[in-house]
C-alpha positions as semicolon CSV with decimal commas, in nm:
position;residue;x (nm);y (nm);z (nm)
1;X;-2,870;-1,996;-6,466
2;X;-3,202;-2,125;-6,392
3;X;-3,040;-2,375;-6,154
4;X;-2,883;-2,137;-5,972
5;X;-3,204;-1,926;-5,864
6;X;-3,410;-2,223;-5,815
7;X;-3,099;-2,326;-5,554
8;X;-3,080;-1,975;-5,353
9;X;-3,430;-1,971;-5,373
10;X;-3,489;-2,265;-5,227
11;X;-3,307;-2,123;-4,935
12;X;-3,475;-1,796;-4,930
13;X;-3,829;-1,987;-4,926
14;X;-3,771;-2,267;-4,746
15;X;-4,131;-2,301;-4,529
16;X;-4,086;-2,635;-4,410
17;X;-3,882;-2,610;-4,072
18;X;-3,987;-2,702;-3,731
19;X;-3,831;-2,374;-3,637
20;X;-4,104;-2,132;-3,416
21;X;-4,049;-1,778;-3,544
22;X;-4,200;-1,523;-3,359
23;X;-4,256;-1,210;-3,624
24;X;-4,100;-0,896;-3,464
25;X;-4,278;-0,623;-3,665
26;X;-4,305;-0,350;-3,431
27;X;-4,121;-0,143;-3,166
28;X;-4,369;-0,181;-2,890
29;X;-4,288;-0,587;-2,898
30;X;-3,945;-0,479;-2,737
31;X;-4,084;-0,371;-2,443
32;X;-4,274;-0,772;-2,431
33;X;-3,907;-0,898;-2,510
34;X;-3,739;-0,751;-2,237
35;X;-4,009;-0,868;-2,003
36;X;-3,982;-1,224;-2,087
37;X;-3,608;-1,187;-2,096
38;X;-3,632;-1,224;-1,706
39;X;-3,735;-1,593;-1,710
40;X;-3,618;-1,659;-2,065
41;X;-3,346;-1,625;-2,334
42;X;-3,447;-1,412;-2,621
43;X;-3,328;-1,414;-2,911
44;X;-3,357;-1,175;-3,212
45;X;-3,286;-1,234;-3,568
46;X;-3,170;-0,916;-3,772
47;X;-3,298;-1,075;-4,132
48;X;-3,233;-0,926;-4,466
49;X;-3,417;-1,077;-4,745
50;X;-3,170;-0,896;-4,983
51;X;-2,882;-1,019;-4,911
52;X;-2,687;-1,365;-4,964
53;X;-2,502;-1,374;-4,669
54;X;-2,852;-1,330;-4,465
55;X;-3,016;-1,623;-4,666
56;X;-2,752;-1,865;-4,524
57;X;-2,748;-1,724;-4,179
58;X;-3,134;-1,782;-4,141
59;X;-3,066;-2,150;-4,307
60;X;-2,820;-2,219;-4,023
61;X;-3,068;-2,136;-3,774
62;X;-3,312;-2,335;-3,898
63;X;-3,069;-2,618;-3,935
64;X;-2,964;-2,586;-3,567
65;X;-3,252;-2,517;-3,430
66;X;-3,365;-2,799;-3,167
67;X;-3,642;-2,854;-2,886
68;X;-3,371;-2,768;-2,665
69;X;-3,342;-2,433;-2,820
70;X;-3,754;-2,433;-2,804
71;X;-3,741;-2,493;-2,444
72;X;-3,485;-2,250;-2,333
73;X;-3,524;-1,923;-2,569
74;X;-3,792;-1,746;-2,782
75;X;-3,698;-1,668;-3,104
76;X;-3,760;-1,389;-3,341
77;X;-3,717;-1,283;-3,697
78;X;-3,685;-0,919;-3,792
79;X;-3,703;-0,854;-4,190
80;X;-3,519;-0,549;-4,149
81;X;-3,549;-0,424;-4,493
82;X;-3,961;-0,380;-4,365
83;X;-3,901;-0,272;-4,050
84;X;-3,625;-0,042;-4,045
85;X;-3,710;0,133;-3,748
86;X;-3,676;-0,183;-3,528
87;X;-3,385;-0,270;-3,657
88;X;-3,294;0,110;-3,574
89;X;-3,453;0,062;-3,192
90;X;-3,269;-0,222;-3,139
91;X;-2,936;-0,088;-3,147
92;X;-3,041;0,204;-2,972
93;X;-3,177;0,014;-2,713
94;X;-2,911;-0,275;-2,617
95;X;-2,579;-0,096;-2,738
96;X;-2,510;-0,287;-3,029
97;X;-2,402;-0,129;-3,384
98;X;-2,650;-0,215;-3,676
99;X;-2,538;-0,539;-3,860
100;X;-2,722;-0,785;-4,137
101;X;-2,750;-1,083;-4,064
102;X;-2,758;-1,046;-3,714
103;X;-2,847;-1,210;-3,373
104;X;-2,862;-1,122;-3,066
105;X;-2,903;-1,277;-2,673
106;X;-3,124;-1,071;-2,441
107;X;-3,125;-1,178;-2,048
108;X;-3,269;-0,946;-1,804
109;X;-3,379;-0,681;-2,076
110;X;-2,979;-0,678;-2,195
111;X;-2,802;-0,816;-2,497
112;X;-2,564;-1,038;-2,360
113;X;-2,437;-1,153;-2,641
114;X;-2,456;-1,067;-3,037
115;X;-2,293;-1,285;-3,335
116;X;-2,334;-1,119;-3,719
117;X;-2,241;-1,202;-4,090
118;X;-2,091;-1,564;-4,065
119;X;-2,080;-1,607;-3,746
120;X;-2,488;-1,579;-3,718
121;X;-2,578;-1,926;-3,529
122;X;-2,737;-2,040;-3,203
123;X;-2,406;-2,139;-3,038
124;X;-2,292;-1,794;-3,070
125;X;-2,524;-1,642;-2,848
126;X;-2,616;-1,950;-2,618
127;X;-2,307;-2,048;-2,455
């Protein structure tokens, strides 16, 4: 059993990734998000740190993440469970219905594309 933990933890913790995670911890940040959307991809991760399916989502992103990726979008990570009421804002404000894991694509302060549950992964959203 101990194993087992020590495995999904190591997923859950994993702190040694090249990957450039912007914390999105409030709704005013939005506002910066859509701004930058005009010259560059961003893209939102919908992150919850309760659930299995989430873990393995972030895992891919960090796995696929590349200084392609770096070059051509921002990326941020929502914990949902903290923030709630981002998670809440963003669906409000780009249309989409609330999923965990999630990401999303926004161009030209719109989500252009979204991807959730196992299909979470940069190609999703940046084709």
């Amino acid at each position: 059993m101990l194993k087992i933990i020590l495995f999904f933890s190591s997923f859950a913790f994993n702190k040694s990734s090249n990957m450039d995670w912007i914390n999105l911890n409030s709704v005013e940040q939005l506002a910066e998000i859509n701004e930058k959307s005009n010259d560059k991809t961003q893209i939102i991760f919908k992150h919850s740190t309760r659930c299995t399916v989430s873990i393995f989502a972030k895992r891919i992103l960090v796995d696929e993440y590349t200084d392609e990726i770096k070059k051509n979008a921002d990326v941020y990570y929502l914990d949902l469970i903290a923030f709630r009421e981002v998670s809440n804002k963003i669906a409000d404000d780009y249309g989409v219905t609330h999923e965990s894991p999630q990401i999303l694509a926004i161009n030209n302060g719109e989500c252009t594309s979204n991807a959730s549950h196992s299909d979470v992964c940069f190609k999703s959203v940046l084709l």
